[in-house]
Structures are given as structure tokens and as C-alpha cells.
N, C-alpha and C positions, 0 to 999 in steps of 0.2 A: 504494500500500500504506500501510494508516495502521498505528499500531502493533499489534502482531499477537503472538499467544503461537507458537513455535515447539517441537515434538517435541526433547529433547536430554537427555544422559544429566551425573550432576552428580553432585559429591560434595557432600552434604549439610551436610558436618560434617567437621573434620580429623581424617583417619586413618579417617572412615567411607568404606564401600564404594558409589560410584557405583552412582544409580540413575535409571529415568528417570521423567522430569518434562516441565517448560515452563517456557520463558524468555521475557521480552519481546525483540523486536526493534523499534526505532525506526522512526518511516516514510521511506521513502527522501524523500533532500533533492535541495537542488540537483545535487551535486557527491557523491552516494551510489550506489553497484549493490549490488542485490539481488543474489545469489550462493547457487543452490542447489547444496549442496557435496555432493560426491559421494564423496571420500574424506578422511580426518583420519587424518594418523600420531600416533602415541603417541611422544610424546619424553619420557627419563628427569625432563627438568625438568618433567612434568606430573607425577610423584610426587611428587618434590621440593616444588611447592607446594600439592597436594592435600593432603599429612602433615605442611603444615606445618615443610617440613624447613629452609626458608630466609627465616623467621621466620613474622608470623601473615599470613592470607591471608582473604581477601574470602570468605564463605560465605553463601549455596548456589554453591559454584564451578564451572562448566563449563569444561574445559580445555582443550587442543587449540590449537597455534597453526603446525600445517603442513598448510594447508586447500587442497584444489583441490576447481574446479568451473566451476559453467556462470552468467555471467551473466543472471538472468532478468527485471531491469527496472534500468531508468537513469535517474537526476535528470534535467531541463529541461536543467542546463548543463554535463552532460559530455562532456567529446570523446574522450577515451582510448578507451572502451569502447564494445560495442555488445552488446544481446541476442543473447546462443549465443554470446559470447567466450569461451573458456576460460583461467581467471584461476584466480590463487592468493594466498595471501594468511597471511604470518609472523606473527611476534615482535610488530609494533607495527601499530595501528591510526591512530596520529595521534603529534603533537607541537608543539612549539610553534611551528614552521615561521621562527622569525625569528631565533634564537640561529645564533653562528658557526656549529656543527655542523651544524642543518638546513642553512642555507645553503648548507653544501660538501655536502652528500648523503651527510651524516654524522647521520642523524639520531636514531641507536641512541644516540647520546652528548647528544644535547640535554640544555640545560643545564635545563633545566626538567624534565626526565623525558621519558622516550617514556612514551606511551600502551600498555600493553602488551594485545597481543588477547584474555588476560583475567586476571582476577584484579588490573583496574586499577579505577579510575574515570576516564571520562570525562569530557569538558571540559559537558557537561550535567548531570555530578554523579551520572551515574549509572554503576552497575559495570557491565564488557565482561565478557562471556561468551564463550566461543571457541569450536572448531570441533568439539564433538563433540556437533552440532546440526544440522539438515537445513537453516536458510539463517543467511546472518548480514547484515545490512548495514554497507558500509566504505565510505570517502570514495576515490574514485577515485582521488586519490592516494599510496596506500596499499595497492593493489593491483596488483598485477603480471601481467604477460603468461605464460602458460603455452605455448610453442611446440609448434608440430604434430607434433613429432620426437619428446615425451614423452609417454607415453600418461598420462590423472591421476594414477592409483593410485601407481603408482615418482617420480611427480612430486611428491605433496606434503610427501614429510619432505625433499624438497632445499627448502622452505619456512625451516626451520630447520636439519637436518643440513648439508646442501648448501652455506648460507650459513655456518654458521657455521666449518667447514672452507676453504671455497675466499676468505673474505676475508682471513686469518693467510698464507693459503698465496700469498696474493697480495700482498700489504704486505712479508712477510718475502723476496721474490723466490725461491720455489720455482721451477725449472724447469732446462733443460741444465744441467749441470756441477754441478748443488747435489746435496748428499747430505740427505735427510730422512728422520726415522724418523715414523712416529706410534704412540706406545704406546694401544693401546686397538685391539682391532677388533671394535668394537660398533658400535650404530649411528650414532654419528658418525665413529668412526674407520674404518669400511670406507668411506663417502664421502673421508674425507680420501685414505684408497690409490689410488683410484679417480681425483679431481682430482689430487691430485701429479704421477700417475706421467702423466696426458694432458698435465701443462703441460714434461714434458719429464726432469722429478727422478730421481735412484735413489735408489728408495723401499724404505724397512724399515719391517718390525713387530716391536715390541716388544709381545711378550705375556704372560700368566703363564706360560702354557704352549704347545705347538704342536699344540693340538687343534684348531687352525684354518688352520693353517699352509696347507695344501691351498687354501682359501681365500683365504688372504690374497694367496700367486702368482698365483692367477687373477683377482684383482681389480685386479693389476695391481703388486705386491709385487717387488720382485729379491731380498729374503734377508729371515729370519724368523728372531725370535728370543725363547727363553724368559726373562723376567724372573727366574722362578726358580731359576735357571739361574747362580750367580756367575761362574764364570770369561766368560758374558755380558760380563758390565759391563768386565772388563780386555780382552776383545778387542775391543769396540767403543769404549775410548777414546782420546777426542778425535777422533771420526770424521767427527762430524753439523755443517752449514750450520745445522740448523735441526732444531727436536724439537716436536712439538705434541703433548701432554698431552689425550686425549678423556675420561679416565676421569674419577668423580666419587668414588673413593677421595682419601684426603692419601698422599703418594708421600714415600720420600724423597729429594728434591730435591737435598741435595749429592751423592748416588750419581750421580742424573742428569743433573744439569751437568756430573761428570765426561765423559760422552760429547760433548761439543761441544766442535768445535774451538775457536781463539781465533775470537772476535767471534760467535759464534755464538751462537742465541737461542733459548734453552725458552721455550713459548708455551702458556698454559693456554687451554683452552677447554670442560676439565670443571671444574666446580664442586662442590668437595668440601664437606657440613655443616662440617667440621672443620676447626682452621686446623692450618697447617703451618708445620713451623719450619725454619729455612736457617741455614749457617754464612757469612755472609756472603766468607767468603775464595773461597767457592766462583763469587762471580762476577768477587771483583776478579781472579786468576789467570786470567789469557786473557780479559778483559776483556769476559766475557759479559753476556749481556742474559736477565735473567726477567722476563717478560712476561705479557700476558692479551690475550683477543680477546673483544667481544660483537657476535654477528650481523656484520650489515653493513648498511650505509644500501638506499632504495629501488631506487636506479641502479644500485649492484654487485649486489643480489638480483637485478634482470631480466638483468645482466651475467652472471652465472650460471647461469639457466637457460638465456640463449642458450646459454652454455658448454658446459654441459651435453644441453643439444640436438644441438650441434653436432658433439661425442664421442657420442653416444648413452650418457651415464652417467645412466641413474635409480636408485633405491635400492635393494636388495636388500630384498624387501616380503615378511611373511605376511599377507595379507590377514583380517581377522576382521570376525565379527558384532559390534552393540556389546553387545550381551547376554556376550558374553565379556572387556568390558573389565576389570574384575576379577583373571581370571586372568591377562587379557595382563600385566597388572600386576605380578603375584607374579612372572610370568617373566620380563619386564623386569630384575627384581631382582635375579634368580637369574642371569640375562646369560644364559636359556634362548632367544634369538630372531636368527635370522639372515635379517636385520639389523634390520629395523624392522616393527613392528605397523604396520598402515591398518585404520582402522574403513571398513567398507561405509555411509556414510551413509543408501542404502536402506533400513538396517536398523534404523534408530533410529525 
């Protein structure tokens, strides 16, 4: 394959409404697979940087960075993969592979940047374009094994939801005897219910309200509980091992420390436009920890989906055309979707 224009839907311009177009794709390399993708979830950080909400972004953008699909050609020297593998593919497409971070399988943290699958530049100098495009090509290193236990579609927002939940939940030791809440039961906090409660945890949701509550048990929840709700926060304090934050609201944070026990550790992994502010007393008392998680390196993602293969946890999916990306959009916004959009790649 030399370089080729690809079918893919883009947002033109920040804050303008995705439309479809053509992208280049690179010719596959040595150590490259072609990947005709068959499904791309919608994750809330594709608004975020289509509108420009988490500063200025690379335009004509194509977004999309929870891709599954079918490997349909392979570089000269790759061994990972073979034609008809069914692979997936996150957050980063490259990095600088020689910084401590990559090293350890850390490579979300690289000290040079990760390459992000789009809205970056690559080390050719040219901008990545992500998954809501019918192929893309990635360096076999950077692609991961999709197991035969997840069908694609529920498979690729565990791309990024997936990861980005079960590496916090797995660093901060969720499992027997730990108490964890996750406030948010959206589309990465119904994954976070989902992982917690398989590695063993009694799991709460904290939510605005309990219009999901029904949901949130079944997803794997032991109690549920309204944020809006005060007398909330006085019975749940000092309860919580462990708190992880999905939402992309500013919260506020000394209410929520209040629920963790001593040494206990709030963990963001929504990313709010807006900063937050904290009464620092609120950690030194019981000697908590406020934290942050980004993704997870290459080895904990395929660690994950085995994981999640293995539980049979895929995503709770609407399936759409991308001719409705758009709306999925506005819904997303509105926290109208349970749990996650996937574009039909067929349909681009």
C-alpha cells in the first residue's frame, strides 16, 4: 500500500460540525499493519478537542482513539501480527521508546510526549488522524490484541474507557476488602463499576441523581448514591479505600475527600476545562492522597482486555451510523447515552 486517501469523517474547524472527507494514510512500513476498523467509540475527550476545549488542536481533525478491527496487511518485519488478526488500537500511536517510562511500559508518560492517535504530529512531521476512518496504519507496537471472548463493537471504547479505569483501579489496589466509589456513571464510569467490582471491591456510585441506579446494580454496583442528595456526603464519611473521579465537571473536592478514609486516595480521570480549587487541610487530615491517572502503557492495555475477556466485561455500546456523529455529540453532552457511542465504520 503506498500512500492512499482514506473515507473519514472530521471536524473541519473548532467547534464546527464533523463532516466527511479524506485523509492521507502512510504506506505501511516495516514494523506497520494496515487495520481496516470496523468500529470507533466516541469518547467525551473527542469533544473536548474537536471544540477546542483543552487548548488549540490540529485542524482538519479526525478523532477517534478507541478503534477495533481487522488487520488487512503487514510490514516485511513484523511478528506480532498476522492478516485477519483482530487488533485494537488507543490513546497513542508511538513515543519515544527510550525515556524511563517507555522502558517500564509506561509509555503514556514518556518524557518526550506520546504520540497521540490524533490531533498529534508525528515523528514524520506529519498530523495523526484517528479512528473515525475506515483504515489507519500503526506500528505494530502500538497495537494490541483484541481476544476472541470480545466481540469489536463492546471492544473498542475498552480502547480508552477500559484503560483508563482499570489502570487507577489497579495501581491504587482495588479488589477484596477495598471499598471504592466511582462518581460518574457514564461512559467511563460504568466501565470503572464493571472492572472494580470483577477485581473483587464493594463498589458504589456516586451520582447526581438515581436515574441510573437500576443500572448501576446491575453493572455490578453494591449501593448507589445521589450526589445531590446532602445528608449523602455525612453518611458516606470516611468510608472509601479509594474514589475515582470519571466526570469532566470541577467537583468540589474538599466535600469529596471528606468520604475517604485515612490514606485513602481520590483519583481523577475526568478532565475538567476548568481548574479546581482545594482547601489543602482536606488532605493533610487522614493523610490522603489526590491524584490523577492517564490511560495506561501498551502491556497493561493488552492486560486489560485479556481482563476483560476473561470476565466477559465489554462496554455498554449504542451502536451508530457516522452520519449521526453530530448528534451523538450533543448527546454525549447532555450524558443522553448508555454508555458509549461506536460509529459503524461500514458507514463512513
Amino acid at each position: 500500500m503506498s500512500v492512499t486517501q482514506v473515507a473519514a469523517y472530521a471536524a473541519p474547524a473548532p467547534k464546527a460540525p464533523l463532516e466527511r472527507t479524506t485523509v492521507p494514510r502512510r504506506p505501511v512500513g516495516e514494523h506497520d499493519v494496515l487495520i481496516d476498523i470496523k468500529y470507533a467509540g466516541i469518547c467525551h475527550s473527542d469533544i473536548h478537542q474537536a471544540r477546542d476545549g483543552w487548548g488549540e488542536g490540529i485542524f482538519p481533525m479526525v478523532p477517534g482513539h478507541e478503534i477495533a478491527g481487522i488487520v488487512a496487511e503487514v510490514g516485511a518485519g513484523v511478528t506480532r501480527f498476522a492478516v485477519g488478526d483482530r487488533v485494537g488500537v488507543g490513546c497513542m500511536v508511538d513515543s519515544c521508546r527510550e525515556c524511563e517510562y517507555c522502558l517500564r511500559g509506561q509509555e503514556q508518560f514518556c518524557v518526550q510526549g506520546m504520540t497521540g492517535t490524533y490531533n498529534a504530529v508525528g515523528k514524520d512531521g506529519e498530523p495523526t488522524y484517528g479512528g473515525y476512518s475506515t483504515h489507519i496504519v500503526v506500528d505494530e507496537n502500538y497495537t494490541v490484541r483484541i481476544p476472541e471472548g470480545l466481540s469489536l463493537d463492546v471492544a473498542a471504547p475498552l480502547l480508552c474507557a477500559g484503560i483508563t479505569l482499570y489502570s487507577p483501579l489497579r495501581h491504587w489496589g482495588a479488589g477484596p476488602g477495598k471499598k471504592v466509589a466511582v462518581i460518574g456513571l457514564g461512559g467511563l464510569g460504568h466501565m470503572g463499576v464493571k472492572i472494580a467490582a470483577a477485581l473483587g471491591a464493594e463498589v458504589t456510585v456516586l451520582s447526581q441523581s438515581l436515574r441510573k441506579k437500576e443500572d448501576g446494580l446491575r453493572l455490578g454496583a453494591s449501593h448507589y448514591y445521589a450526589t445531590s442528595d446532602e445528608t449523602t456526603f455525612e453518611e458516606l464519611a470516611g468510608s472509601f479505600d479509594l474514589i475515582v473521579s470519571t466526570v469532566s465537571a470541577p467537583l468540589p473536592l474538599d466535600t469529596y475527600l471528606g468520604l475517604l478514609k485515612v490514606d485513602g486516595a481520590f483519583v481523577n480521570v475526568g478532565a475538567p476545562e476548568e481548574p479546581v480549587s482545594l482547601n489543602l487541610f482536606s488532605v493533610i487530615g487522614g493523610r490522603k492522597t489526590l491524584a490523577g491517572s492517564m490511560i495506561g502503557g501498551i502491556g497493561e492495555t493488552q492486560e486489560m482486555l485479556d481482563f476483560c475477556a476473561e470476565h466477559g466485561l465489554g462496554s455498554e455500546i449504542e451502536v451508530i451510523a457516522a452520519e449521526q456523529v453530530n448528534e451523538a455529540y450533543e448527546r454525549v453532552v447532555a450524558s443522553d447515552v448508555r454508555y458509549r457511542f461506536v460509529i459503524d465504520a461500514s458507514t463512513i
